[in-house]
PyMOL Python script that loads the backbone (N, CA, C, O; Angstrom):
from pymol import cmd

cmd.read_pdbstr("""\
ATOM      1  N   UNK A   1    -165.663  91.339-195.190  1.00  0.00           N
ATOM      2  CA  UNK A   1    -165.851  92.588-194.486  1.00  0.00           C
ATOM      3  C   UNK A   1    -164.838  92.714-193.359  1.00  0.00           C
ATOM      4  O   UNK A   1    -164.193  93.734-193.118  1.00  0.00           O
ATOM      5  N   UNK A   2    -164.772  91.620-192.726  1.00  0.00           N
ATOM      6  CA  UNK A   2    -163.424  91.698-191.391  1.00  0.00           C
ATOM      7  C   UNK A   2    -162.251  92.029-192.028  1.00  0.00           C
ATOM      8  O   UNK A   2    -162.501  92.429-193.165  1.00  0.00           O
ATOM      9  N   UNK A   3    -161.526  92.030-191.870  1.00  0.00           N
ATOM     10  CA  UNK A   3    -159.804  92.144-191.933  1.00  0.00           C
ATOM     11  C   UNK A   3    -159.145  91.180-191.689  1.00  0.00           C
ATOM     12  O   UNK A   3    -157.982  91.270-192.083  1.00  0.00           O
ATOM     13  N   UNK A   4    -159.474  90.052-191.068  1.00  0.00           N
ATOM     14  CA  UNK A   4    -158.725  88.666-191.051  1.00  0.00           C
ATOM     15  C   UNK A   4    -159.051  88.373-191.983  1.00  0.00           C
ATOM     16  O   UNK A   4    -159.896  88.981-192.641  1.00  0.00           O
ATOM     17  N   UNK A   5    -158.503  87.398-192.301  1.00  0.00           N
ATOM     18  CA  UNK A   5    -158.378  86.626-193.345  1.00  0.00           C
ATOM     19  C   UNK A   5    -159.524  85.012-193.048  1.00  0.00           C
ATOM     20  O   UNK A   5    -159.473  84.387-191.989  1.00  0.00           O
ATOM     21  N   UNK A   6    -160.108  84.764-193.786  1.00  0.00           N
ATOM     22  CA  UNK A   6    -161.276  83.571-193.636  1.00  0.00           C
ATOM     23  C   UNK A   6    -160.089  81.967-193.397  1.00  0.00           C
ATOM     24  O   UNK A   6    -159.079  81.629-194.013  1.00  0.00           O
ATOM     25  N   UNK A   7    -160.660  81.470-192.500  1.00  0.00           N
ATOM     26  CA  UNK A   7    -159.767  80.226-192.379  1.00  0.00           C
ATOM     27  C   UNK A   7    -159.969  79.133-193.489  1.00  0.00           C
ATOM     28  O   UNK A   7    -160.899  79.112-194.295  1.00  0.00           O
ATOM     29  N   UNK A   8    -158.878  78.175-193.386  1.00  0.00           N
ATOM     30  CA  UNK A   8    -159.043  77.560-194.552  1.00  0.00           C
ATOM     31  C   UNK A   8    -160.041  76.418-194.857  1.00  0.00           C
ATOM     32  O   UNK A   8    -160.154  75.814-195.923  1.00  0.00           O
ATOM     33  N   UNK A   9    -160.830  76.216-193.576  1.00  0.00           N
ATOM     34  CA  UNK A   9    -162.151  74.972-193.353  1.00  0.00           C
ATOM     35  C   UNK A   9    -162.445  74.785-192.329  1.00  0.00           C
ATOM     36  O   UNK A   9    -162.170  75.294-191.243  1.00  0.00           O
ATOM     37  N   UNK A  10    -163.192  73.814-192.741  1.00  0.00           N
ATOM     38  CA  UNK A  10    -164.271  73.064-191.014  1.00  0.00           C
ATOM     39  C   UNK A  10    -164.893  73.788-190.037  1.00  0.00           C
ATOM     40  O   UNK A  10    -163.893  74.475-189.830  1.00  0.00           O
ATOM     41  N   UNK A  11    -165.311  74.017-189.628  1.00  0.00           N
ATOM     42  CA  UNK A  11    -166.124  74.591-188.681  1.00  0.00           C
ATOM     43  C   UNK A  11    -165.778  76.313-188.415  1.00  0.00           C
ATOM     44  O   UNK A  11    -166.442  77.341-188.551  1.00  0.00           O
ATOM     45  N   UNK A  12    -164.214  75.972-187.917  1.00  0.00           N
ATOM     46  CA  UNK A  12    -164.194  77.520-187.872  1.00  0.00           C
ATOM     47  C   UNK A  12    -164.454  78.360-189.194  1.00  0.00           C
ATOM     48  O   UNK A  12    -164.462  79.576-189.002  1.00  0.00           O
ATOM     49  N   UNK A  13    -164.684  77.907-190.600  1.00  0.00           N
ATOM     50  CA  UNK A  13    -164.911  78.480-191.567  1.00  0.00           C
ATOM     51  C   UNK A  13    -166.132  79.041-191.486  1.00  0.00           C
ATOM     52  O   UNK A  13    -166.390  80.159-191.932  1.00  0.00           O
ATOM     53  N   UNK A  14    -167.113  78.135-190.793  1.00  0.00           N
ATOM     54  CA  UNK A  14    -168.382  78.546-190.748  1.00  0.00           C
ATOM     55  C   UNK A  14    -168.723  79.424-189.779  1.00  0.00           C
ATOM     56  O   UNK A  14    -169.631  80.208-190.054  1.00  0.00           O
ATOM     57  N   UNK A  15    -168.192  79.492-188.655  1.00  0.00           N
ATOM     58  CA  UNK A  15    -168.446  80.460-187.785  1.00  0.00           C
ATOM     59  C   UNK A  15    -167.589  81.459-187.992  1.00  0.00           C
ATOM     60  O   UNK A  15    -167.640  82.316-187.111  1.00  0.00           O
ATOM     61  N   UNK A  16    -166.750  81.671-188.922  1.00  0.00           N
ATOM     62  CA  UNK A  16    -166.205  83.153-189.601  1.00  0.00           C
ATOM     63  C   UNK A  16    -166.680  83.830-190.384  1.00  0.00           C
ATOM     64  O   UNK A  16    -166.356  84.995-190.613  1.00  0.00           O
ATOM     65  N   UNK A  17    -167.698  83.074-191.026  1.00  0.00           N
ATOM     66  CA  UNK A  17    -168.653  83.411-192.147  1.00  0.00           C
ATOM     67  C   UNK A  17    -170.170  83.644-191.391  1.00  0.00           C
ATOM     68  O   UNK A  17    -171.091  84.133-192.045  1.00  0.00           O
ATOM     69  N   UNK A  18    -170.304  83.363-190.361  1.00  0.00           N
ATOM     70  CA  UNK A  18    -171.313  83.752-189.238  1.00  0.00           C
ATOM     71  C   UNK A  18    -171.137  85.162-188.802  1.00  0.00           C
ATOM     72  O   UNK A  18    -172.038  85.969-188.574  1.00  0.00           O
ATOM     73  N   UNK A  19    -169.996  85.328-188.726  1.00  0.00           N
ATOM     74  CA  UNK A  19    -169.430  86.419-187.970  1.00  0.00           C
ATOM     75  C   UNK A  19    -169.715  87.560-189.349  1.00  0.00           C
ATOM     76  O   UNK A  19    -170.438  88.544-189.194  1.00  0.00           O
ATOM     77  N   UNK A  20    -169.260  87.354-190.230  1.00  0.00           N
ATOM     78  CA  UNK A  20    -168.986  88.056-191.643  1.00  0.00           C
ATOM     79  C   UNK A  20    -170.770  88.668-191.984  1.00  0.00           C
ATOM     80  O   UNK A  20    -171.232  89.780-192.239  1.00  0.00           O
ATOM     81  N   UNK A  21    -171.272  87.524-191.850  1.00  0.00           N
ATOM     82  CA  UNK A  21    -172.973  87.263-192.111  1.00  0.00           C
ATOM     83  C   UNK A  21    -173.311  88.993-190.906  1.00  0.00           C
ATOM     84  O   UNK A  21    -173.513  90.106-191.393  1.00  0.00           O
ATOM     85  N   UNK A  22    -173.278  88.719-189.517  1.00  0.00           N
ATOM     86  CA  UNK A  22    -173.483  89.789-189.010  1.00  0.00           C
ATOM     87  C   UNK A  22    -172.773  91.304-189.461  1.00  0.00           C
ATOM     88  O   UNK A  22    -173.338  92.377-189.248  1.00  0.00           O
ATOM     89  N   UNK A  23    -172.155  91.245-189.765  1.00  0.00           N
ATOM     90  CA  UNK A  23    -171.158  92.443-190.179  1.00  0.00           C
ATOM     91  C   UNK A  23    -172.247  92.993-191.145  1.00  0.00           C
ATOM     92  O   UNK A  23    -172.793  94.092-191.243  1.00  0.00           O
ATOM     93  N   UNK A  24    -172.339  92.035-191.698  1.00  0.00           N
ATOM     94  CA  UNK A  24    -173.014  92.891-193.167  1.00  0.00           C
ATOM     95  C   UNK A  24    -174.186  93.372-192.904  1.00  0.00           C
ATOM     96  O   UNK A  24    -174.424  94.482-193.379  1.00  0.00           O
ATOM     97  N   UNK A  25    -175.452  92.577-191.934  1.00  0.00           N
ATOM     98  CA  UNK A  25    -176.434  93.295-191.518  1.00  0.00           C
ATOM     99  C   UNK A  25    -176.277  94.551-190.958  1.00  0.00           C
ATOM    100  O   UNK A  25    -176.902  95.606-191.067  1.00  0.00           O
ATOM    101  N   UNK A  26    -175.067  94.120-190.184  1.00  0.00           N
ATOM    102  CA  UNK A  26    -174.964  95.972-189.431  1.00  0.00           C
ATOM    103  C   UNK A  26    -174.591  96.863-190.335  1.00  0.00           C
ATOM    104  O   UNK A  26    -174.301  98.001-189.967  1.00  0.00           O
ATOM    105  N   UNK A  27    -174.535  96.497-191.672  1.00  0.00           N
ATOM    106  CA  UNK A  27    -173.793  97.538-193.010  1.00  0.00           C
ATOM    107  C   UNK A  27    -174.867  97.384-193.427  1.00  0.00           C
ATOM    108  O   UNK A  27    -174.889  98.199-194.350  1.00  0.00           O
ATOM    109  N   UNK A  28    -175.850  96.888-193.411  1.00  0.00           N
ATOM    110  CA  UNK A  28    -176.912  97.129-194.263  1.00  0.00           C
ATOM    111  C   UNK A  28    -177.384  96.222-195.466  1.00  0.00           C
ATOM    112  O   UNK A  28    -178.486  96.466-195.958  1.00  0.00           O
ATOM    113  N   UNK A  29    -176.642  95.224-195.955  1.00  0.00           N
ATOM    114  CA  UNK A  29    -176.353  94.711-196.856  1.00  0.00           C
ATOM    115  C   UNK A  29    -176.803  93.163-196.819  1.00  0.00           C
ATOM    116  O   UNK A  29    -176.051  92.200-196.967  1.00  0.00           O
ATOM    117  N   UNK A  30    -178.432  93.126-196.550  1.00  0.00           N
ATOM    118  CA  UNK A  30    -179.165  92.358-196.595  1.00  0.00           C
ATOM    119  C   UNK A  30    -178.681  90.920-196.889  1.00  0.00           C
ATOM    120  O   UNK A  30    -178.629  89.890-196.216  1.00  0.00           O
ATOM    121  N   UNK A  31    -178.311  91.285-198.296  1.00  0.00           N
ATOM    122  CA  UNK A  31    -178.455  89.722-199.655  1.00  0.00           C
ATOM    123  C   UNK A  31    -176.926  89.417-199.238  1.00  0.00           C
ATOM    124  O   UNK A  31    -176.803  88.247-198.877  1.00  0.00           O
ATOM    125  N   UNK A  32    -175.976  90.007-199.200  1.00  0.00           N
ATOM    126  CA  UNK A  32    -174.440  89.556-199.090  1.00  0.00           C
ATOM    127  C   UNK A  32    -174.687  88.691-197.262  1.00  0.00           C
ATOM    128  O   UNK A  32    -173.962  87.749-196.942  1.00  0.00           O
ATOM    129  N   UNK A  33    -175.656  89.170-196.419  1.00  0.00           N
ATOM    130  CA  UNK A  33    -175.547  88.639-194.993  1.00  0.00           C
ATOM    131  C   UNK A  33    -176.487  87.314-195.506  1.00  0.00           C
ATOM    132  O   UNK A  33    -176.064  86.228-195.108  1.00  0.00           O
ATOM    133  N   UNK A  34    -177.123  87.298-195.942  1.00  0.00           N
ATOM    134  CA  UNK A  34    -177.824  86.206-196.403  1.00  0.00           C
ATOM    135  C   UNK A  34    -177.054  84.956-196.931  1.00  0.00           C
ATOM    136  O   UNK A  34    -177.121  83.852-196.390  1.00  0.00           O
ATOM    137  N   UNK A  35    -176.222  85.275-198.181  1.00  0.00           N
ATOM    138  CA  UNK A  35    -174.957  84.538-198.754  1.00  0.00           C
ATOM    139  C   UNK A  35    -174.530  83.654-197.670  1.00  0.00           C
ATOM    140  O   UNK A  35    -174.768  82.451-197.562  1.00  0.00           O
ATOM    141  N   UNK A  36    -173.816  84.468-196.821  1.00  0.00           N
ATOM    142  CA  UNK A  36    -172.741  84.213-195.455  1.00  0.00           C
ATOM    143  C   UNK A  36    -173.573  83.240-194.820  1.00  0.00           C
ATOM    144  O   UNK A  36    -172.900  82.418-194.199  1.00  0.00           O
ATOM    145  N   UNK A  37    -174.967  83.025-194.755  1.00  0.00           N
ATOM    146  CA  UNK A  37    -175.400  82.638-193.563  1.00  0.00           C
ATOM    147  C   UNK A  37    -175.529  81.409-194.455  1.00  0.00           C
ATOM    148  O   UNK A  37    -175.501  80.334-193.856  1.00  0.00           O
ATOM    149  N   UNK A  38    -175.673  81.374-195.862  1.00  0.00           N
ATOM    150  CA  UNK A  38    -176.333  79.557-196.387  1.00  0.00           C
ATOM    151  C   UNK A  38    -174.669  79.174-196.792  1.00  0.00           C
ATOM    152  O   UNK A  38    -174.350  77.989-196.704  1.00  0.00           O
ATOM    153  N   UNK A  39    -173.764  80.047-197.173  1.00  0.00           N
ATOM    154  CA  UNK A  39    -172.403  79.452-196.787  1.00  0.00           C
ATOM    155  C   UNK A  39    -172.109  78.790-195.883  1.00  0.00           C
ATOM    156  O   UNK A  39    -171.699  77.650-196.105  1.00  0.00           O
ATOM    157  N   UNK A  40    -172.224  79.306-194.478  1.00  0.00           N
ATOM    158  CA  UNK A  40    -171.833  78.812-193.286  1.00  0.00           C
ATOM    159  C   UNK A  40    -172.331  77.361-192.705  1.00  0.00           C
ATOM    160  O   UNK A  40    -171.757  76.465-192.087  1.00  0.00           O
ATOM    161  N   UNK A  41    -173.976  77.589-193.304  1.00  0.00           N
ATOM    162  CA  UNK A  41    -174.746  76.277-193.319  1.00  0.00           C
ATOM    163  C   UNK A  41    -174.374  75.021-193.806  1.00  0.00           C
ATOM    164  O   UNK A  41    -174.289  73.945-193.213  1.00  0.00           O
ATOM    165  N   UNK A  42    -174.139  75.350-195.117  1.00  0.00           N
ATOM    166  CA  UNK A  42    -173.226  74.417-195.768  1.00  0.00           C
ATOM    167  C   UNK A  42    -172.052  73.603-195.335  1.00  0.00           C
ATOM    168  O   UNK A  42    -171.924  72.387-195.192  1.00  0.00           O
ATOM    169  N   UNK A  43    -171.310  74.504-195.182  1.00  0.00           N
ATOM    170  CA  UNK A  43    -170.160  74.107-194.261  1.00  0.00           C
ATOM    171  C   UNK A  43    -170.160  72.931-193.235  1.00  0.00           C
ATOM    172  O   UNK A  43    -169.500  71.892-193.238  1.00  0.00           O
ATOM    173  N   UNK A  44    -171.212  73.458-192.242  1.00  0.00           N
ATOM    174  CA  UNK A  44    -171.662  72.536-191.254  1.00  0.00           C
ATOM    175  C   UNK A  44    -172.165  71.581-190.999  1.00  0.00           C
ATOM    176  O   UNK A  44    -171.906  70.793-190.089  1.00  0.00           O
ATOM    177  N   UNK A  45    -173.424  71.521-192.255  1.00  0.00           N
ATOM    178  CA  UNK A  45    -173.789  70.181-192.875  1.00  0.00           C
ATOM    179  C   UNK A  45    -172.847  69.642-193.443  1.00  0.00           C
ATOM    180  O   UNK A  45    -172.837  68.499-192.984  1.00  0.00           O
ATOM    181  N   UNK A  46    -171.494  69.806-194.641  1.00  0.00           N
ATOM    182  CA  UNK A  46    -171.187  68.920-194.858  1.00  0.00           C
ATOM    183  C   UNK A  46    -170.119  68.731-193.654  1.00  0.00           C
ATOM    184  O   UNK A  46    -169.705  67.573-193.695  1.00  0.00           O
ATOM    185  N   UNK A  47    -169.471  69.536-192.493  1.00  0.00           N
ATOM    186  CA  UNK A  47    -168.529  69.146-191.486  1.00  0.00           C
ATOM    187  C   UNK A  47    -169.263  67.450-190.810  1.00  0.00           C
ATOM    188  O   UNK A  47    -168.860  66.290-190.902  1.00  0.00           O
ATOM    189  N   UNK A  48    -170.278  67.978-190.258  1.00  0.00           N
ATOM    190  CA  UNK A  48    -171.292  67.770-189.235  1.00  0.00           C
ATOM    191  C   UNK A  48    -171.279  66.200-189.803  1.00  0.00           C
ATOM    192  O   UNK A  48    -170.683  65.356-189.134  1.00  0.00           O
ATOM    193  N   UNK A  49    -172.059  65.753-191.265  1.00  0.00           N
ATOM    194  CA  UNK A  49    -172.348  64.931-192.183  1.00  0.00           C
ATOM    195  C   UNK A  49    -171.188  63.583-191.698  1.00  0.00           C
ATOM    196  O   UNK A  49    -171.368  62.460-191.227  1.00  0.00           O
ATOM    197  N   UNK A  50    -170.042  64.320-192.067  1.00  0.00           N
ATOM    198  CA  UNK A  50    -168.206  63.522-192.476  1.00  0.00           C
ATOM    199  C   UNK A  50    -167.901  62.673-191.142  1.00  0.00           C
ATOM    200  O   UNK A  50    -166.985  61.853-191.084  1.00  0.00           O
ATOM    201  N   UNK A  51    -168.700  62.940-190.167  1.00  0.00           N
ATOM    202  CA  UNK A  51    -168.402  62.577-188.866  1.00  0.00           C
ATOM    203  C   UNK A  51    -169.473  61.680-188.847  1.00  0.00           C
ATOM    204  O   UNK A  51    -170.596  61.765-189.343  1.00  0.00           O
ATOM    205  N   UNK A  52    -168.770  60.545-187.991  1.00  0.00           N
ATOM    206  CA  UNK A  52    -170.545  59.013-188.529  1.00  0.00           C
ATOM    207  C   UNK A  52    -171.204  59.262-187.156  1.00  0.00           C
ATOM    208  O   UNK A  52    -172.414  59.042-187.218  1.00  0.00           O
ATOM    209  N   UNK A  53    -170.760  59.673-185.869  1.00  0.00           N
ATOM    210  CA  UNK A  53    -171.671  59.984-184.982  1.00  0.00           C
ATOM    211  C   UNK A  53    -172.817  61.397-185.287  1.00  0.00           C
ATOM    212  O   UNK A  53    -174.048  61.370-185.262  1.00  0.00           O
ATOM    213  N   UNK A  54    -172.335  62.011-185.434  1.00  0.00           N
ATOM    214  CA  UNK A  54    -172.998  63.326-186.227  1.00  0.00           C
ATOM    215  C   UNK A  54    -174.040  62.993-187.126  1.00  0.00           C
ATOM    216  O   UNK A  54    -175.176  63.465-187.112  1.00  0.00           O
ATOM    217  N   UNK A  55    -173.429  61.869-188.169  1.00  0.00           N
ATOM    218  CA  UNK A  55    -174.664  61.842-188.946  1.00  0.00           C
ATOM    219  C   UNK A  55    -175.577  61.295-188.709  1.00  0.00           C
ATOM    220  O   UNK A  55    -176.735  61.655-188.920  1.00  0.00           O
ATOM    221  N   UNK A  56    -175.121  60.123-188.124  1.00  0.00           N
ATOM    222  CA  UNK A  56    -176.098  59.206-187.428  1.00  0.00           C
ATOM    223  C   UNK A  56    -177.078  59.693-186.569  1.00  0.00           C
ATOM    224  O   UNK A  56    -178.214  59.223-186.615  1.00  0.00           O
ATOM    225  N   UNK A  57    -176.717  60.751-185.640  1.00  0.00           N
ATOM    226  CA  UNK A  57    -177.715  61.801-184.457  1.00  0.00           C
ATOM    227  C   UNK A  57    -178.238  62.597-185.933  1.00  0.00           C
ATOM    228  O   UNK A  57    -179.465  62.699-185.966  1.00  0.00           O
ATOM    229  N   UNK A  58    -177.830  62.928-186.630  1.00  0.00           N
ATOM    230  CA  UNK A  58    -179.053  63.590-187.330  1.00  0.00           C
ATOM    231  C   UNK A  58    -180.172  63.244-188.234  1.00  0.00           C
ATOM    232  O   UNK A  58    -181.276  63.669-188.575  1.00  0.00           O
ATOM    233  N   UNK A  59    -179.276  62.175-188.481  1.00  0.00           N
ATOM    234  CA  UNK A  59    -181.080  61.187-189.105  1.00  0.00           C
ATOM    235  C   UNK A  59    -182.173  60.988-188.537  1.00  0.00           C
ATOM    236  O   UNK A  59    -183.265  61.240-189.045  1.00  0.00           O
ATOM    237  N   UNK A  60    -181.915  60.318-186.959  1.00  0.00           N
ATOM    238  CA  UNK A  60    -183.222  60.360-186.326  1.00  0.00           C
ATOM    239  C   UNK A  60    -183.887  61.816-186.375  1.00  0.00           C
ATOM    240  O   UNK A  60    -184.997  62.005-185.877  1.00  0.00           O
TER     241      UNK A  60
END
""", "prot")
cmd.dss("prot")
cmd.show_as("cartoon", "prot")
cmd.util.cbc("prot")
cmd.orient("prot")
């Protein structure tokens, strides 16, 4: 929906697709903002995951 162009990974991917996710609610377009938002999730879990302090804080 933006006009930039989506970056090519890691984190900022996910918070471009956050951004994208809102766009679409304000268009109306429920299921496509929905998409964006378990995309972005993804992302972050596996960013978040790849990092051993990260994962380690999220097990407990």
């Amino acid at each position: 929906m933006t006009a930039d162009r989506c970056p090519t990974g890691g984190l900022e991917r996910a918070d471009w697709m956050r951004r994208e996710a809102a766009e679409w609610d304000d268009a109306g377009n429920a299921d496509r903002a929905a998409y964006c938002r378990r995309v972005a999730a993804q992302i972050e879990q596996r960013e978040l995951h790849s990092r051993p302090l990260c994962a380690l804080m999220m097990k407990g």
